[in-house]
C-alpha positions in Angstrom: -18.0 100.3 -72.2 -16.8 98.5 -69.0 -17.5 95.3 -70.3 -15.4 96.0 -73.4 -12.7 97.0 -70.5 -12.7 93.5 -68.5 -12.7 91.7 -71.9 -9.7 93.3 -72.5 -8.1 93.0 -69.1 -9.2 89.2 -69.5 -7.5 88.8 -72.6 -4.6 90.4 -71.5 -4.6 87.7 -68.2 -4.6 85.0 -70.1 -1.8 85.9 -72.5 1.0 86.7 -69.6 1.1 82.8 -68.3 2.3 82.4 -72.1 5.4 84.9 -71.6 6.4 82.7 -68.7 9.0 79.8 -70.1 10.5 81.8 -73.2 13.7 82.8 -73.3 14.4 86.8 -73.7 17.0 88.2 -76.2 19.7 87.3 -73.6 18.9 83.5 -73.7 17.2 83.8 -70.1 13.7 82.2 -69.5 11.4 84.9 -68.4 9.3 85.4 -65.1 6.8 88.2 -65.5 7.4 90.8 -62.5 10.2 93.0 -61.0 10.8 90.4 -58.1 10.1 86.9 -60.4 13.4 86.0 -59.7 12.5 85.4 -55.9 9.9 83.0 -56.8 9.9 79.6 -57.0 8.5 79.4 -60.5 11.1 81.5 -61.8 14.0 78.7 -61.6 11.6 75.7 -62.3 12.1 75.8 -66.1 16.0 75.4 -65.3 15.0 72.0 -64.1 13.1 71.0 -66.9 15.5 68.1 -68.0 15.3 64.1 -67.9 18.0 61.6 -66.6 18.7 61.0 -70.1 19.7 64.6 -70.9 21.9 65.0 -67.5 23.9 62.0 -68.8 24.0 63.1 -72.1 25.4 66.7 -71.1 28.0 65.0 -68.5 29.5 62.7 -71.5 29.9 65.7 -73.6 32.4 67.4 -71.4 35.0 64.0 -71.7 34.8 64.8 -75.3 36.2 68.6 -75.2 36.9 68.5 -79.2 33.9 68.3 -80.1 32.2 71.3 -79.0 28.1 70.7 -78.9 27.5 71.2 -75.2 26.5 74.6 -75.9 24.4 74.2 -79.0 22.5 71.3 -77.3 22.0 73.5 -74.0 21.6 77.0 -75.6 17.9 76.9 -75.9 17.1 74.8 -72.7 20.5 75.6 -70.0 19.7 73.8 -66.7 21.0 73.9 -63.0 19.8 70.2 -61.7 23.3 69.0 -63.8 25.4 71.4 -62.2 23.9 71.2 -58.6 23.4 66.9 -58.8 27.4 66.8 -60.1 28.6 69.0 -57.0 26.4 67.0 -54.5 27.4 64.1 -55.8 31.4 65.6 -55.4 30.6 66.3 -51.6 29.7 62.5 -50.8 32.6 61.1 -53.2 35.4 63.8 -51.2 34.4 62.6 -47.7 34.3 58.8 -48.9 37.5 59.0 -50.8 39.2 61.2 -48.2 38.5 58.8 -45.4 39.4 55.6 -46.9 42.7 57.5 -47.6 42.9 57.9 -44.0 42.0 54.0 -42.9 44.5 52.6 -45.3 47.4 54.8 -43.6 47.2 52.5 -40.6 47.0 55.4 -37.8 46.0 54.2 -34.7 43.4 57.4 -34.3 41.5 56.7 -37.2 37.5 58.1 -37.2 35.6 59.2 -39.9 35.8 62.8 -40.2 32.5 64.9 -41.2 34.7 68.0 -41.6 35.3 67.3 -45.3 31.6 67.7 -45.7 30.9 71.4 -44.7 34.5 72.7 -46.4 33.6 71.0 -49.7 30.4 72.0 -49.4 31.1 75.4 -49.6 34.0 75.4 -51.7 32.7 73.6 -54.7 29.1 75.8 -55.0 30.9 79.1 -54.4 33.1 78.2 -57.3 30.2 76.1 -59.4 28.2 79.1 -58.8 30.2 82.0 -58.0 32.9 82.1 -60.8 30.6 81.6 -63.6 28.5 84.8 -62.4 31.8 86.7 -62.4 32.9 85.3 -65.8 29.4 86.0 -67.6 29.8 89.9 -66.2 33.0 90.3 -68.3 31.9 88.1 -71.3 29.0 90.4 -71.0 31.0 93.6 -70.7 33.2 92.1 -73.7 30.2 91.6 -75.8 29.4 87.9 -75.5 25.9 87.4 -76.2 25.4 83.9 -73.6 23.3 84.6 -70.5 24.1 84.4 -66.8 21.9 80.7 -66.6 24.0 79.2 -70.1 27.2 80.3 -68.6 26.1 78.6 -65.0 24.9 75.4 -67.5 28.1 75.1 -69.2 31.0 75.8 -66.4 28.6 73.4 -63.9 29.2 70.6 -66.4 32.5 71.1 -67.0 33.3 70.1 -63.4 31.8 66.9 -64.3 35.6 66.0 -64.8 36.0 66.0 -61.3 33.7 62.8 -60.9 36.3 60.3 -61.7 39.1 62.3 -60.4 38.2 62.0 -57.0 38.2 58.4 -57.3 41.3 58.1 -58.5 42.5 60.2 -55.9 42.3 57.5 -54.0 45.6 56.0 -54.7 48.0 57.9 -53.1 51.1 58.1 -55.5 51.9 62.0 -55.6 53.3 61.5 -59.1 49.9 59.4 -60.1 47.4 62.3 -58.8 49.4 65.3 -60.6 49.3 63.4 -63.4 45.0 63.3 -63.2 45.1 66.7 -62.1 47.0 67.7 -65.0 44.3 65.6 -67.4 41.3 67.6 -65.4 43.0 71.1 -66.1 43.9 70.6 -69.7 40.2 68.6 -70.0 38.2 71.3 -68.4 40.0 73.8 -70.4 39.2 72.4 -73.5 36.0 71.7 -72.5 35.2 75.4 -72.4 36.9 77.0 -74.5 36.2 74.6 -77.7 32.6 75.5 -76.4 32.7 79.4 -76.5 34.7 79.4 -79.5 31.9 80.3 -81.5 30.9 83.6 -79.4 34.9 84.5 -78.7 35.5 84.3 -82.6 33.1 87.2 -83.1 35.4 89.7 -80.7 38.6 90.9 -80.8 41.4 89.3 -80.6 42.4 91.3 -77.5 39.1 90.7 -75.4 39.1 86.5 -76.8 42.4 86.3 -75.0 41.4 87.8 -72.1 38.4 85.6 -71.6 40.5 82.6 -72.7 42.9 83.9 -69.8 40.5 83.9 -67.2 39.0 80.8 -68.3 43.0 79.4 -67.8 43.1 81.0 -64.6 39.6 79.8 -63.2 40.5 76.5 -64.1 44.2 76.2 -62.6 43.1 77.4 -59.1 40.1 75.1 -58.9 42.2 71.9 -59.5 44.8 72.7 -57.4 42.6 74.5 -54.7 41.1 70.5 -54.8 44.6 69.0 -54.9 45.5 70.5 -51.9 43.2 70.6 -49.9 41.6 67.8 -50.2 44.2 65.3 -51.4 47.5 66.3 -50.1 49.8 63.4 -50.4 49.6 60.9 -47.8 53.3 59.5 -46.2 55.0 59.0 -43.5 52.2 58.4 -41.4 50.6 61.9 -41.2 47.6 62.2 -43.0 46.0 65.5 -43.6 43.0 66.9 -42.3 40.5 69.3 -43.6 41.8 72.4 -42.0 45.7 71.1 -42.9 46.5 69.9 -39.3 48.2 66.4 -39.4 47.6 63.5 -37.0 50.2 61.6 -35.6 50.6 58.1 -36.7 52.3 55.3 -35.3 
């Protein structure tokens, strides 16, 4: 009898490694155990993706009408693309930022690591943050996309911001509304054309308030990155971080 017991309790060992890796009915990759998610393990199958597929994923958000993000990412959603896109946005904001300064010709010019903590923590609070907040309503709405494929898609979609900040460079007020304004209505696109599939299955009331937020979300990250990060250089004041200006010559 106890050896029919431990063959049983072997079998059953064996078996649970296999429930680790699959995605549940909410399109989240399980982690057997209440406290999985404070493992390690638990977000290494969000990382399961080659150079090749990061690349891929980033091109598809410059092409916003022609919605396959989701349906490549659905069954495998990572977070090395979203995290690798906002590092990458951190080194590009304090490069950009600070040539921007050198070219104004002040006399007081130094390169200023401020930009680095500030963008740090705005772009991953909003890369991370507002996705959370905009799976919850989808959720509460009735969209059937998980916390991780909402995470996937909105952390690509900032992938816009990549050339943006290089542009940003040039400091022509009219020139960098006119990228912003391409980011917005690209980003937009981007996710909407992506969740079309799951919003046309609600009503039309709770589609247009997720389309509504998704506006919203959208319009206060660009210009959030506008101004604080590229206000218009002239004058000879350039601004800083925080919004203080230096004196020029």
């Amino acid at each position: 009898m106890e050896i029919g017991v431990q063959k049983q309790t072997d079998e059953e060992n064996q078996a649970q490694p296999e429930q680790f890796n699959k995605l549940d009915d909410s399109g989240d990759k399980k982690q057997t155990g209440y406290c999985g998610f404070l493992t390690v393990e638990y977000y290494t199958p969000y990382f399961n993706v080659t150079e090749t597929d990061v690349i891929s994923r980033i091109k598809a958000t410059f092409l916003p009408f022609q919605p396959d993000f989701l349906n490549i990412t659905k069954e495998n959603p990572d977070l090395w693309g979203p995290i690798w896109i906002n590092a990458t946005l951190i080194f590009m904001i304090t490069a950009i930022s600070n040539l921007r300064q050198v070219d104004s010709e002040n006399e007081t010019q130094q390169f200023n690591v401020g930009y680095v903590p500030q963008a740090t923590a705005l772009l991953y609070i909003i890369a991370f943050g507002t996705p959370v907040i905009l799976a919850i309503v989808m959720k509460i709405l009735g969209v059937d996309l998980s916390f991780f494929q909402t995470i996937c898609l909105y952390g690509y979609s900032m992938s816009t911001l990549l050339p943006i900040t290089i542009l940003c460079y040039f400091q022509n007020e009219f020139f960098l509304w006119l990228i912003i304004a391409y980011g917005v209505g690209n980003s937009i696109l981007f996710l909407i054309f992506n969740l079309k599939e799951e919003l046309d299955k609600l009503q039309i009331q709770k589609k247009y308030i997720i389309i509504g937020i998704v506006i919203t979300m959208q319009l206060s990250l660009y210009l959030f990155y506008k101004f604080v990060f590229f206000s218009y250089v002239s004058e000879g004041n350039v601004e800083t971080p925080t919004g203080a200006k230096q004196p020029g010559n």
